[in-house]
N, C-alpha and C positions, 0 to 999 in steps of 0.2 A: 287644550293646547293644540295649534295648530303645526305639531310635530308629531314625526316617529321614528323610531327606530328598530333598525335589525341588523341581523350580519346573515347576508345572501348567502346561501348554499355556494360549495363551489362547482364547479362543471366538471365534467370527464375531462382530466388533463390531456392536454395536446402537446403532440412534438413543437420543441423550444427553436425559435427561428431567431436569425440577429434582427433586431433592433436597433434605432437610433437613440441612444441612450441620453444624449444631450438637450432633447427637446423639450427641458425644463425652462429654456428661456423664455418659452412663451407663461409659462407660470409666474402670474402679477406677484410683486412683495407684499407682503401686509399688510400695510398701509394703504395701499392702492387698493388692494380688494374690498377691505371694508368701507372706501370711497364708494366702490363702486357698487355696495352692496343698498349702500345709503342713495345713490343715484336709481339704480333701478326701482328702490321705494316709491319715487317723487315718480317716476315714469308708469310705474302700477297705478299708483293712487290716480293722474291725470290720465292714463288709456283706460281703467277700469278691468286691464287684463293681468293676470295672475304671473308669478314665477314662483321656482322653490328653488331654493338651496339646499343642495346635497353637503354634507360633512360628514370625509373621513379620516376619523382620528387614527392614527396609526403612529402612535405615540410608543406602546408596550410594545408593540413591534420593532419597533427600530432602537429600544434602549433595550430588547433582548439582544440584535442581531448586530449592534456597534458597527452599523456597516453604513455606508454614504451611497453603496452599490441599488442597494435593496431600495433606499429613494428615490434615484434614478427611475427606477424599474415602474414604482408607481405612478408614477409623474407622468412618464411614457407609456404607460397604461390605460390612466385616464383620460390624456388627451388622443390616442386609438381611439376611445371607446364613446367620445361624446362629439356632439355636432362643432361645424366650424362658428357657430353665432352662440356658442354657450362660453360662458365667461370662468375659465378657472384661474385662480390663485391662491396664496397662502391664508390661512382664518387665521391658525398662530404657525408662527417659520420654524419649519422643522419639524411639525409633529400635525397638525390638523391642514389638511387638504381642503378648501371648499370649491364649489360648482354651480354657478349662477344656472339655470333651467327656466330662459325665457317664456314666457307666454304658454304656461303650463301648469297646471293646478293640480292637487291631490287629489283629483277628483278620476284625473285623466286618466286612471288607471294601469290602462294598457301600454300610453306610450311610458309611462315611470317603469312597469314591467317589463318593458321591452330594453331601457337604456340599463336597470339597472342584471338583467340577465347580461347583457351586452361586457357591462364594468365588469361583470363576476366571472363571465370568459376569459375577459382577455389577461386578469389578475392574476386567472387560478391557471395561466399559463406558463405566468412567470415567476411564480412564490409558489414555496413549497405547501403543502395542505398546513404546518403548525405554524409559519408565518400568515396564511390568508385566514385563520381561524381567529388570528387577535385582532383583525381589524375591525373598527366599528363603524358602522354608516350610522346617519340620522339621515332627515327629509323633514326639512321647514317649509311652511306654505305661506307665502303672503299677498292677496291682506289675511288674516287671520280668520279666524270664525268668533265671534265673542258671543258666548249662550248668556240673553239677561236672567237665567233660571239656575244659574251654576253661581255660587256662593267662592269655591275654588278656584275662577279664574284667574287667571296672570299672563301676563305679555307673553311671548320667546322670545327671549333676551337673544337667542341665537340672530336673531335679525336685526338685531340694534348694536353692531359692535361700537360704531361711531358715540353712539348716546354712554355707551359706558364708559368707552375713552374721555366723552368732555367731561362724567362726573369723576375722575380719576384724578384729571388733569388740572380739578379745580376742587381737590380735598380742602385745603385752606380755606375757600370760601364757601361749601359747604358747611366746616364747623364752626365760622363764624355767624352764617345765616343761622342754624340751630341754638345755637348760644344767646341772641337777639331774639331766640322763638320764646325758650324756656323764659332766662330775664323778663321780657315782655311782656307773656299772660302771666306769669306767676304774679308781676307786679300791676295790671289792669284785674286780676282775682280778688286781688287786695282792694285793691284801692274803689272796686265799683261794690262788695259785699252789700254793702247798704241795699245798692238799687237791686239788684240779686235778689235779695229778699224781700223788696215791692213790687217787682213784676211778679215773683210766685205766691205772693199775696192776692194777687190782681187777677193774675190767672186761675188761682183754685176758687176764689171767688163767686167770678162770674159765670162758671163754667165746669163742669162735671169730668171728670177724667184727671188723669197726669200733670204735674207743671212743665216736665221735661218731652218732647218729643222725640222719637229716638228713630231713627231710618238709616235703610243700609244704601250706602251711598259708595260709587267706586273711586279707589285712591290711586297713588303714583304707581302705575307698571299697573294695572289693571286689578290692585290689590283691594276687596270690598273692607269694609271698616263701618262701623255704629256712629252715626251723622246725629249731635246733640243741638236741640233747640228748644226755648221754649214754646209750647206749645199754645199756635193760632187759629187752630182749628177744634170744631166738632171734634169730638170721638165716633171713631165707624163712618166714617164717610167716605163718600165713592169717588176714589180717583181716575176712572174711566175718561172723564173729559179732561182733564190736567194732560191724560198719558197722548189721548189726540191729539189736544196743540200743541204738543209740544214736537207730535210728531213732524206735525203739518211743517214749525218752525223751524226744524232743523233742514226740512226739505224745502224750506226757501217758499211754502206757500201760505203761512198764515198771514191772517188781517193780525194791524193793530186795533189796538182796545182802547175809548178813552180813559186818560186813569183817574183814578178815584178822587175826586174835590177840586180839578184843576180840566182844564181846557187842551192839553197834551197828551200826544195817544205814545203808546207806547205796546213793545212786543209780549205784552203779559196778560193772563185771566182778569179781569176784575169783574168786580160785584160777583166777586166768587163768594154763592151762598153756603160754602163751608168754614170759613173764617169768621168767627168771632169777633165781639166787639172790640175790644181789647187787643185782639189780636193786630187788627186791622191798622190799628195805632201804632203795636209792634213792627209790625211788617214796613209802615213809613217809614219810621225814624230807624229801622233796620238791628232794634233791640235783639228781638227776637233772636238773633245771629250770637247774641254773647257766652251759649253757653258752650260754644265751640272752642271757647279758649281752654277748654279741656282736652279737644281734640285734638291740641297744638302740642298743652304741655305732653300727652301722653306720644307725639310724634308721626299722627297720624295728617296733620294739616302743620301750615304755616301758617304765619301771620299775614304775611302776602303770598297768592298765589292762582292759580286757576279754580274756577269753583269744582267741588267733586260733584260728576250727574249722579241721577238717579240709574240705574244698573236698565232699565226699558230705554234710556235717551241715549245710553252708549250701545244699544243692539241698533237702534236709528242711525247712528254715527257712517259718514262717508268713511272709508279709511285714512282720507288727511287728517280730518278732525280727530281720529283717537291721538294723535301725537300731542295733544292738552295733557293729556293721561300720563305720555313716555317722555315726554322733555320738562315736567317740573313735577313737585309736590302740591296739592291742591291747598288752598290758602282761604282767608276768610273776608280779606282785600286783594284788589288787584288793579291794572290797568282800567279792565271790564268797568268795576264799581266805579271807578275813579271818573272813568272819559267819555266813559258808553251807557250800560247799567241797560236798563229796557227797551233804552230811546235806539237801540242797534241792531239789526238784524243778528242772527246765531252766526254767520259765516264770518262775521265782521267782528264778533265776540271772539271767535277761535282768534284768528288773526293777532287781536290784541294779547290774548295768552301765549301766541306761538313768539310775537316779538319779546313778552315779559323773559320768555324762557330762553331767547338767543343771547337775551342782555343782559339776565341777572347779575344783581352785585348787590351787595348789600346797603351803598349810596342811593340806588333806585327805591329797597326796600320801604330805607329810611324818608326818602320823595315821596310814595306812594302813601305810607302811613300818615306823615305830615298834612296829605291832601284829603285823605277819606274822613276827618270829623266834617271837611266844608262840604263834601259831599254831600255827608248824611244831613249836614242840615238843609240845605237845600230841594231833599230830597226828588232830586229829577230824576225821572227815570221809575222811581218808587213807586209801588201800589200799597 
């Protein structure tokens, strides 16, 4: 997690001087802060330069001390203690203080050291030691750190208040998207069973190993989860060259590849000598992908959605690109499948995932499903 938390020591108290106890006016509303916490995202992500957000909660504080004085005092505190280009306002009104920390990383040590010795001065000037003792700071970093060797990662939700205001603000269409998940596969489980049981005919068959492939794949907020397929490949086979282009691709430098049986290059491996015969068939016609419908009903995917990467292609990721991860559920169809599929470069992939996630509705979902059997049959794009 690209967070921390402490509660700073406090200083040698110092004799109490007046203050201008008003200068909460410059402290943004709520609303505005998490605007603007979502703006300086887009401005990290386009300069490639860092910020943290400082939050302090001082919530047990002020519902011990029933006092409007005592918030004043911090308020006037903070803004003593931090530069004139740092951005503070309210996280929640009334109880959590935030602190925008332009162009500054966890990294930077000394100057965090220094601002936040600074806050703990001028605080422990004006609260008593058992008031400065219940306050709590954090320290959010973004963009984040994502390890592809950490199993436990997850977003800081603390840097997405906006993303959780839209999922909040769109509970109704959330539980009808879920309601259309469950419905959906439970009734394509039913109704494909037959073919279920000739592709894992086909596959034990031909071929020595498992029917099911099982990979951990990362989900919505950065949450890893068991990615089900059947199985197109070898057993034991070396993904070293997969992990390359795909690197190469996200960084906007691989070649296309002609694809398999047709005249059309597209952004994928082919004559990939780890895929089986069978498989190769799978992977056209995009079977291979059905036993995901598992992964739907148990809540882990939708039916339409962004593809979940593999946990090495999200440690490659720009930090625009993880917002695939923090603005939808990953899905089994999508815009991608539907418009794009191979024939698109990666940035032009994110693109169509980031518009699916501005726009969802269940109407689109319903578009997008209706179009992906003509997809798959045509299969453009497909290897």
């Amino acid at each position: 997690m690209a967070s921390t938390s402490r509660r700073p020591e406090p200083s040698k108290r110092l004799p109490r001087t007046k203050k201008n106890f008003a200068a909460d006016k410059e402290t943004l509303p709520e609303a505005v802060f998490h605007r603007m916490i979502a703006l300086e995202r887009k401005r990290s992500e386009r300069t490639q330069r860092p910020f943290v957000l400082l939050l302090m909660d001082a919530g047990k504080a002020l519902v011990a001390e029933k006092s409007g004085r005592m918030l004043l005092e911090i308020l006037s505190a903070l803004q003593g203690a931090t530069r004139e280009t740092d951005i503070m306002g309210w996280y929640q009104t009334n109880s959590v203080v935030g602190v925008i920390f332009t162009e500054i990383g966890l990294e930077n040590n000394p100057i965090l050291a220094a601002i936040l010795s600074r806050i703990s001065e001028v605080l422990s000037e004006r609260l008593t030691n058992d008031q400065f003792s219940q306050l709590r700071f954090s320290f959010h970093v973004f963009p984040e750190h994502w390890d592809s060797d950490s199993s436990a990662h997850k977003g800081d939700s603390a840097l997405y208040p906006d993303l959780h205001e839209r999922g909040t603000s769109n509970q109704l269409g959330r539980v009808i998207k879920r309601m259309m998940d469950m419905s959906g596969s439970l009734l394509l489980l039913i109704l494909l069973s037959p073919i279920f049981f000739l592709i894992a005919a086909l596959v034990k068959l031909t071929s020595c190993g498992p029917v099911l492939f099982k990979q951990n794949r990362i989900g919505e907020h950065g949450i890893p989860f068991t990615f089900l397929k059947f199985r197109s490949m070898y057993v034991n086979n070396d993904s070293s060259q997969h992990r390359e282009y795909v690197q190469q691709l996200i960084a906007g430098r691989a070649q296309k590849h002609r694809s398999n049986g047709s005249d059309e290059e597209v952004f994928k491996l082919t004559n990939d000598p780890r895929i089986t015969g069978i498989g190769s068939f799978l992977r056209r016609t995009s079977l291979d992908e059905l036993p995901q419908l598992f992964n739907v009903l148990r809540g882990e995917m939708s039916l339409v959605g962004p593809r979940p990467p593999l946990p090495y292609e999200v440690e490659a990721y720009a930090p625009w690109h993880r917002r695939r991860l923090l603005e939808a559920k990953p899905g089994i169809t999508g815009l991608w499948q539907v418009y794009g599929r191979s024939r698109v470069g990666f940035d032009d992939m994110v693109r169509l995932d980031l518009h699916y996630a501005r726009h969802c509705s269940p109407w689109l979902d319903v578009k997008i499903l209706l179009q992906t059997p003509k997809a798959v049959i045509n299969g453009n794009g497909a290897c």
